[in-house]
C-alpha positions as CSV (number, residue, x, y, z in Angstrom):
1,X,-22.3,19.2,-30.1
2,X,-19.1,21.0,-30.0
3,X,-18.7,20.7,-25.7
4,X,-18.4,16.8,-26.0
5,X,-16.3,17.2,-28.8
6,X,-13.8,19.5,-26.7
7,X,-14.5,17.3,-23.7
8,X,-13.0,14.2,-25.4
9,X,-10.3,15.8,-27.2
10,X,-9.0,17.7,-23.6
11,X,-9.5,13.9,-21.6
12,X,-7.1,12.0,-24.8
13,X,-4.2,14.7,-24.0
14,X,-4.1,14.9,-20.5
15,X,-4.8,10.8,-20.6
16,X,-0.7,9.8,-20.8
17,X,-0.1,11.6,-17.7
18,X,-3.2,10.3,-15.4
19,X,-2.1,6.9,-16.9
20,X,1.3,7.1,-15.8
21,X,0.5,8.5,-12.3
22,X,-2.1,5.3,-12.0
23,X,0.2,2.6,-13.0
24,X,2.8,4.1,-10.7
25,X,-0.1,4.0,-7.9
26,X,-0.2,0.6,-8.3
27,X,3.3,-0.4,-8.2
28,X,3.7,1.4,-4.7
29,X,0.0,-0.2,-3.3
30,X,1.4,-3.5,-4.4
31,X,5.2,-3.2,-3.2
32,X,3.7,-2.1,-0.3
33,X,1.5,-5.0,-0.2
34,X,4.2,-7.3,-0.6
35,X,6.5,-5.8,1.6
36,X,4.3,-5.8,4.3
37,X,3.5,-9.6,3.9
38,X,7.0,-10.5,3.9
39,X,7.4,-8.3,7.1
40,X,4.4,-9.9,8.7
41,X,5.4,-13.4,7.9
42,X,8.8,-13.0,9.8
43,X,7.4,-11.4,13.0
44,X,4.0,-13.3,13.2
45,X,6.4,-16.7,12.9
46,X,8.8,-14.8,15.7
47,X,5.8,-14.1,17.9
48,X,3.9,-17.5,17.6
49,X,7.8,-18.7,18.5
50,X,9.0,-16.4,21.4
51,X,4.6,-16.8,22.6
52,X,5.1,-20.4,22.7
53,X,8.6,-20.2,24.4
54,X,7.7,-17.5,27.2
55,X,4.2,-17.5,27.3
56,X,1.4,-14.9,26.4
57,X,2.8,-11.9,28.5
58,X,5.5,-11.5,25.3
59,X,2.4,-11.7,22.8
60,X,1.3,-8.2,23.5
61,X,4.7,-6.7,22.9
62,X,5.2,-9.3,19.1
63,X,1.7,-8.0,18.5
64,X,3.3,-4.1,18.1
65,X,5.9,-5.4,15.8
66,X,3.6,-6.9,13.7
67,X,1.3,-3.7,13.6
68,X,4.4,-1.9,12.6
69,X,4.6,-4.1,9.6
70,X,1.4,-3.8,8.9
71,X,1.9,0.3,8.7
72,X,3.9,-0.6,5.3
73,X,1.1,-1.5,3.6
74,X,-0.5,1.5,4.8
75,X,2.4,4.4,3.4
76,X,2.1,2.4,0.4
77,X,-2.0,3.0,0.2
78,X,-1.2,6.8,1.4
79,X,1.3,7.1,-1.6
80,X,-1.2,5.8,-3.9
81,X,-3.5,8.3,-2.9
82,X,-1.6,11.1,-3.3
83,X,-0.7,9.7,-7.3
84,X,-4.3,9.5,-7.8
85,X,-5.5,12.8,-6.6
86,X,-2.3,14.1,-9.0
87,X,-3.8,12.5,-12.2
C-alpha cells in the first residue's frame, strides 16, 4: 500500500515543472502554427498572383517558398517535443 502512496506523492512534486514545460509546449506549437499560416497566406496569394501573371513554369519555384513557410510550423512541433520529453 505504501508504493502508490510514494508514487502519488513523487508525481504531485515534480507536477509544477512538467506543467510548465507543457504549457510552454503549447505556446511554441501554436505560435508556430500561427506563424506559419500568416507566412503561407502571403506567399500562396503571391504565387496564385505571379502563376496567373507568368504562367505555371513560376509555380514550381512559389511552391518552395511556400514549403519554407510551412517548415515554421515544423521547428515549432520540433520545440515542442523537446519540452515534452524535458517534463
Amino acid at each position: 500500500m505504501a508504493a502508490p502512496v510514494a508514487a502519488a506523492t513523487a508525481a504531485s512534486t515534480t507536477s509544477g515543472a512538467g506543467g510548465a514545460a507543457l504549457y510552454a509546449a503549447a505556446i511554441a506549437v501554436a505560435g508556430g502554427c500561427i506563424g506559419a499560416a500568416i507566412a503561407i497566406a502571403y506567399t500562396g496569394s503571391a504565387a496564385l498572383a505571379a502563376m496567373s501573371g507568368t504562367g505555371p513554369r513560376s509555380l514550381a519555384r512559389a511552391m518552395v517558398v511556400v514549403g519554407l513557410a510551412e517548415g515554421i510550423a515544423i521547428y515549432g512541433l520540433i520545440i515542442a517535443i523537446i519540452l515534452i520529453g524535458k517534463a
